[in-house]
TORPAVEX-727148 format. One line per 4 residues: their letters; for each residue z, x, y of C-alpha. Coordinates in Angstrom, 3 decimals, m for minus. Example, Ala and Ser with C-alpha at 12.3 -4.5 7.8 and 13.67 -1.06 7.14 Angstrom:
# residues 2
AS = 7.800 12.300 m4.500 ~ 7.140 13.670 m1.060 .
END
This chain:
# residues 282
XXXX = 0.000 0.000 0.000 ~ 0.722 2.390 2.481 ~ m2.265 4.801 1.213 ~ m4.318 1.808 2.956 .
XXXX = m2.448 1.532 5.900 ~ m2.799 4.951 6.478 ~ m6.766 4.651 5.739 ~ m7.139 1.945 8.152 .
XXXX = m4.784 3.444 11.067 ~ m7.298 6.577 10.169 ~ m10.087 4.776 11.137 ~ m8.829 2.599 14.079 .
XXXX = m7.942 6.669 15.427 ~ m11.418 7.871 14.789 ~ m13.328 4.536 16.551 ~ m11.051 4.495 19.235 .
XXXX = m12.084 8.616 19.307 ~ m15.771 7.976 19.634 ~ m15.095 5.242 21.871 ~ m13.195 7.256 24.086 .
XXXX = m15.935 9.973 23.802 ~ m18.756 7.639 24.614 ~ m16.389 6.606 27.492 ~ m16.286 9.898 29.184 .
XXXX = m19.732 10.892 28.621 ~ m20.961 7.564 30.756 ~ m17.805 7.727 33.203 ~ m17.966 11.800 34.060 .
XXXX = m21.518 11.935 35.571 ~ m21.112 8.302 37.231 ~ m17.770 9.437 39.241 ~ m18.879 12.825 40.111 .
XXXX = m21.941 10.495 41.556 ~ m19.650 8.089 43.322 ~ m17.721 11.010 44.559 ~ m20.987 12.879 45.797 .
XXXX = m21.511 10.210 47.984 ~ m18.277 10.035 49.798 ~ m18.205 13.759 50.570 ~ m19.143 15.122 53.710 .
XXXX = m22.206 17.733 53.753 ~ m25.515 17.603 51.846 ~ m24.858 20.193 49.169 ~ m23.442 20.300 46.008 .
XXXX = m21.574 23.157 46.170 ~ m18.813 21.588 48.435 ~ m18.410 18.474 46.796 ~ m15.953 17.419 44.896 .
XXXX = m15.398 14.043 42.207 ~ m12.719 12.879 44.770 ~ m13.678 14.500 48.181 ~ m9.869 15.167 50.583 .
XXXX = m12.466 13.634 53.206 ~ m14.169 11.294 52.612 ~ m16.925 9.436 54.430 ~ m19.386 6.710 55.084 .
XXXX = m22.218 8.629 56.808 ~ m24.112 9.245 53.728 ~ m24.757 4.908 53.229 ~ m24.932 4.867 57.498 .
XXXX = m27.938 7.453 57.498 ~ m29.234 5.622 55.019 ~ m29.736 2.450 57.202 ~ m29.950 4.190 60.399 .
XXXX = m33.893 3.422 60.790 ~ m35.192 7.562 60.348 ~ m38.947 7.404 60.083 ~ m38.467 10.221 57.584 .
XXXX = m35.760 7.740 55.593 ~ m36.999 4.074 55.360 ~ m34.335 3.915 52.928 ~ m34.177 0.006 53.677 .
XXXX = m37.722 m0.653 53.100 ~ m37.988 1.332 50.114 ~ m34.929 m0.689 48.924 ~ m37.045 m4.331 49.554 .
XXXX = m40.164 m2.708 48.065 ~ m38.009 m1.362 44.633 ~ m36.085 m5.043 44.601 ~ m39.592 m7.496 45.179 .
XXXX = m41.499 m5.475 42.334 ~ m38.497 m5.868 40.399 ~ m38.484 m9.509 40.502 ~ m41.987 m10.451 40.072 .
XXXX = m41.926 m8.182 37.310 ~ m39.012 m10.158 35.477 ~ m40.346 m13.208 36.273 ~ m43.535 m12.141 34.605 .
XXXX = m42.128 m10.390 32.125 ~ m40.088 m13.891 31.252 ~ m43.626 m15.894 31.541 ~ m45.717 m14.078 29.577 .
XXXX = m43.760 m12.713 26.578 ~ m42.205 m16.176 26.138 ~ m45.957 m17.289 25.696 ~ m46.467 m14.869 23.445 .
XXXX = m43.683 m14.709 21.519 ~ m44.472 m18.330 21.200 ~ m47.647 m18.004 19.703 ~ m46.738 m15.221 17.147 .
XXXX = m43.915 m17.133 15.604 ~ m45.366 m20.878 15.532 ~ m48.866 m20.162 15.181 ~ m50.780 m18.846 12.213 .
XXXX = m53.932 m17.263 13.350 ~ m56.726 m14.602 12.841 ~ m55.349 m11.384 13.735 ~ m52.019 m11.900 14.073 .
XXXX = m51.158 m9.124 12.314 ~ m53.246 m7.012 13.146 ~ m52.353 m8.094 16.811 ~ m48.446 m7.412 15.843 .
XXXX = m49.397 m3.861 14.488 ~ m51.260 m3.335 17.805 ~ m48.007 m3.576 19.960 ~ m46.082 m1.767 17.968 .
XXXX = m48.460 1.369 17.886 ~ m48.921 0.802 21.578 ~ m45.076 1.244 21.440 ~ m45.897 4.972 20.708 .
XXXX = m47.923 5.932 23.300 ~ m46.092 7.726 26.435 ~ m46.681 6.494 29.910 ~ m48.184 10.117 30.999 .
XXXX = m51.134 9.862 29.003 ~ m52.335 6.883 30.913 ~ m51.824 8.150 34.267 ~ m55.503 9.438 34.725 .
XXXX = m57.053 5.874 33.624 ~ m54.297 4.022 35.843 ~ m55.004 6.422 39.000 ~ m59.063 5.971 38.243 .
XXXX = m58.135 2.059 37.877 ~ m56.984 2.078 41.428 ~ m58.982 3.809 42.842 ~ m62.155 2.042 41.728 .
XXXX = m60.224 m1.629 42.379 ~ m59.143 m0.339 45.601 ~ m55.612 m0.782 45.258 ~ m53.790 2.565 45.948 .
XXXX = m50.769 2.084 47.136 ~ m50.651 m1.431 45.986 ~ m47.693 m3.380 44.891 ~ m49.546 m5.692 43.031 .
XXXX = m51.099 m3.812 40.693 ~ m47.932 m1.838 40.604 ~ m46.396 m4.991 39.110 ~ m49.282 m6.099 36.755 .
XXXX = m48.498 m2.646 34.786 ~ m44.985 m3.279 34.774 ~ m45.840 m6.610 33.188 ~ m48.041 m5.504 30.876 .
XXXX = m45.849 m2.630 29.680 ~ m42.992 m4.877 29.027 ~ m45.214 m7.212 27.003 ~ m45.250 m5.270 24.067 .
XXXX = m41.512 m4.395 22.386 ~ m40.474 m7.606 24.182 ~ m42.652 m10.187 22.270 ~ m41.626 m8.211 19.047 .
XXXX = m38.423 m9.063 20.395 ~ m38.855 m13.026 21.426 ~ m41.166 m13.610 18.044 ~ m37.731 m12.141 16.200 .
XXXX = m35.854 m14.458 17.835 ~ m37.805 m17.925 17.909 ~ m38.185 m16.785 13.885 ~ m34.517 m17.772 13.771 .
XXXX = m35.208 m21.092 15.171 ~ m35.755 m23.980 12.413 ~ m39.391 m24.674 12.344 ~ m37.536 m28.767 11.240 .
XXXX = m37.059 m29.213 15.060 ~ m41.030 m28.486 15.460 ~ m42.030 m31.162 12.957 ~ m39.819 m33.416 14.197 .
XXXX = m41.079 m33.315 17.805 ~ m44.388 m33.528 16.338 ~ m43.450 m36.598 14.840 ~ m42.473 m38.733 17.761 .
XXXX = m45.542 m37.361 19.079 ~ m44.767 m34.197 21.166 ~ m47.405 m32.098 22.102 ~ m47.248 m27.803 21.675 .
XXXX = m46.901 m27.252 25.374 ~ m43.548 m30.025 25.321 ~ m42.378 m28.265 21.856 ~ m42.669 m24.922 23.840 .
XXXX = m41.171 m26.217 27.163 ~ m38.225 m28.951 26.251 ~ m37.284 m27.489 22.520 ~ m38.235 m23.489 22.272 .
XXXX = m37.650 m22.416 25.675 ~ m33.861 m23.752 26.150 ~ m32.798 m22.621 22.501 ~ m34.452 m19.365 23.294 .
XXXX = m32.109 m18.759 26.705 ~ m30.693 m15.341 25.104 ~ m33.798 m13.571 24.486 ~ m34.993 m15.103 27.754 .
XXXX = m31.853 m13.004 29.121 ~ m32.714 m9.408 27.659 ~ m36.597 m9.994 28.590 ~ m35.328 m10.882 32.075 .
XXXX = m32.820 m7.967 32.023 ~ m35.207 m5.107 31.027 ~ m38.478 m6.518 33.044 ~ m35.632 m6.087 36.262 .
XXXX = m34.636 m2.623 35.371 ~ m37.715 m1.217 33.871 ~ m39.454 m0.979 37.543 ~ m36.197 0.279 39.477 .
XXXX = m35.787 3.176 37.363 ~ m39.415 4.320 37.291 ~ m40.776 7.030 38.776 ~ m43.865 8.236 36.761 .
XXXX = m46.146 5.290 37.148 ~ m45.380 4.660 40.701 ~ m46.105 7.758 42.091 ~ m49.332 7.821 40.642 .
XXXX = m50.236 4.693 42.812 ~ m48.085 4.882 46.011 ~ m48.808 7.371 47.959 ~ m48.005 6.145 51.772 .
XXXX = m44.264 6.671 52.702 ~ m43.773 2.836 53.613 ~ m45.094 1.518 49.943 ~ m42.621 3.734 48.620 .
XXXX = m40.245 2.353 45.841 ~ m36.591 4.046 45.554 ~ m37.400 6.276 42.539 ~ m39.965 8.003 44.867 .
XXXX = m38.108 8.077 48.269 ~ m34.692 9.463 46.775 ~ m36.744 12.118 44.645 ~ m38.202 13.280 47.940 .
XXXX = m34.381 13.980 49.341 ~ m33.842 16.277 47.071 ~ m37.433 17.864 46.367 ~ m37.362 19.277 49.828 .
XXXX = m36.443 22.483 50.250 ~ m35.525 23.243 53.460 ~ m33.656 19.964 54.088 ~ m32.795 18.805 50.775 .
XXXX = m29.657 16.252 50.933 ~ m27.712 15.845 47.202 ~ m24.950 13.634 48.833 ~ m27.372 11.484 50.117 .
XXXX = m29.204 10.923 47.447 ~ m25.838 10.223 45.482 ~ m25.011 7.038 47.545 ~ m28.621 6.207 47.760 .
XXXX = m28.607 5.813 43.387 ~ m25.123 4.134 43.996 ~ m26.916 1.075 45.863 ~ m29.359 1.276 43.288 .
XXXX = m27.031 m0.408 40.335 ~ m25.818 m3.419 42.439 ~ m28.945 m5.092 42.158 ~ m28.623 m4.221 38.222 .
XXXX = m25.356 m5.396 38.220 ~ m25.817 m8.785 40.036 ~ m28.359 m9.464 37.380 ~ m26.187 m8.861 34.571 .
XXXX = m23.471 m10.497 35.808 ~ m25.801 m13.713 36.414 ~ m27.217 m13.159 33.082 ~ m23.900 m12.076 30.823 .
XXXX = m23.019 m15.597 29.959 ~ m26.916 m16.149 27.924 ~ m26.099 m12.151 26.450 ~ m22.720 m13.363 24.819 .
XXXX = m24.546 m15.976 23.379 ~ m26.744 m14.729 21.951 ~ m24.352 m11.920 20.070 ~ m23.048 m15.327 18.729 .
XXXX = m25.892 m17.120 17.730 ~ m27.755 m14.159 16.419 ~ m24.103 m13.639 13.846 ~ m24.316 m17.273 12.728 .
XX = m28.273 m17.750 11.806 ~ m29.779 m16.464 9.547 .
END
């Protein structure tokens, strides 16, 4: 008896451990951030994780209105590609997600087996054709194309993701809409859609923070200072030699998470649910 209390006390210690581990790994580089920001100066060297000084002129000269900072409108740029992105993210792989699970048709495999090998291609080797792309459509330095890739990127793991999901869901509910004479697109809209809320949640979450931590794709296409999203404009604080500023850029990333952390707190409620619902079906 107490050769298994001693087992399971042994492995409470050893999860708490990792836990703990994990803890301070994701904790260290995020205070040392926080406290970067509060510290007076631009460089490193001085700054400490809890500054003896500390100050808000790093988040003012953010805001002050430099030319050579448009911190603000970077900020608006980052957050309205965001959004259109999740919303298209939500619209399109909930179509298609849709269409995998309930429909049976030719190429569906072969269609499934598309997205997951186009899973395995990295983002660089594309930026020649996306570059050309602009160029030839004229839209250099466009947000909407901008957006368009976002959507399409997301499209991929994400309707593996939805299809998984709406698998779960009995196909009885289906046939017995279809019986008092519902239609696909009312199936989809009034029956699908609303049981489908927590996958709707992670789609939503990762088409939102895909865009606002991207840097490779959107540099390739903005180019002027004022289409700038915030990956671009903070990697240009500290790519600057002569007037590099690390404690800026630290409370410029801080900002960056409330946005990400709005959303998840709007969205947390649907993400508990479905930790639930995906335990109990099966």
């Amino acid at each position: 008896m107490k050769t298994t209390k001693n087992r399971r006390y042994a492995r409470l210690f050893f999860s708490y451990l990792i836990i703990a581990f994990f803890v301070v790994v994701i904790a260290y580089p995020l205070l040392w951030t926080v406290g970067a920001s509060f510290n007076p100066g631009n460089s490193l060297i001085s700054t400490s994780m809890f500054p003896e000084k500390p100050t808000l002129d790093h988040y003012r000269e953010l805001f002050a209105g430099k030319k050579n900072l448009p911190y603000g409108t970077w900020y608006l740029n980052s957050l309205k590609i965001s959004l259109f992105t999740m919303i298209g993210t939500v619209i399109s792989v909930s179509m298609t997600g849709y269409a995998f699970s309930r429909f049976r048709f030719k190429g569906r495999k072969n269609g499934l087996t598309l997205f997951l090998l186009l899973q395995m291609i990295p983002q660089f080797s594309a930026l020649v054709a996306i570059f050309v792309l602009a160029q030839l459509l004229g839209l250099v330095n466009s947000h909407v194309l901008l957006i368009l890739l976002y959507i399409g990127g997301q499209i991929p793991m994400n309707t593996y993701l939805m299809k998984g999901y709406m698998d779960t869901i009995p196909y009885d509910l289906d046939e017995s809409a279809r019986i008092d004479g519902a239609s696909h697109t009312k199936i989809f809209l009034d029956i699908i859609l609303p049981l489908s809320k927590p996958m709707i949640a992670v789609a939503a979450m990762n088409g939102f923070t895909g865009p606002l931590g991207d840097f490779v794709i959107s540099s390739t296409i903005l180019r002027k200072t004022e289409a700038y999203t915030l990956p671009i404009g903070l990697y240009n604080l500290v790519n600057d030699v002569m007037g590099a500023s690390y404690t800026t850029f630290a409370a410029g990333a801080i900002l960056i998470s409330l946005p990400v952390a709005i959303i998840f707190i709007l969205l947390q409620k649907n993400f508990v649910s479905g930790l639930t619902a995906g335990g109990t079906k099966g």
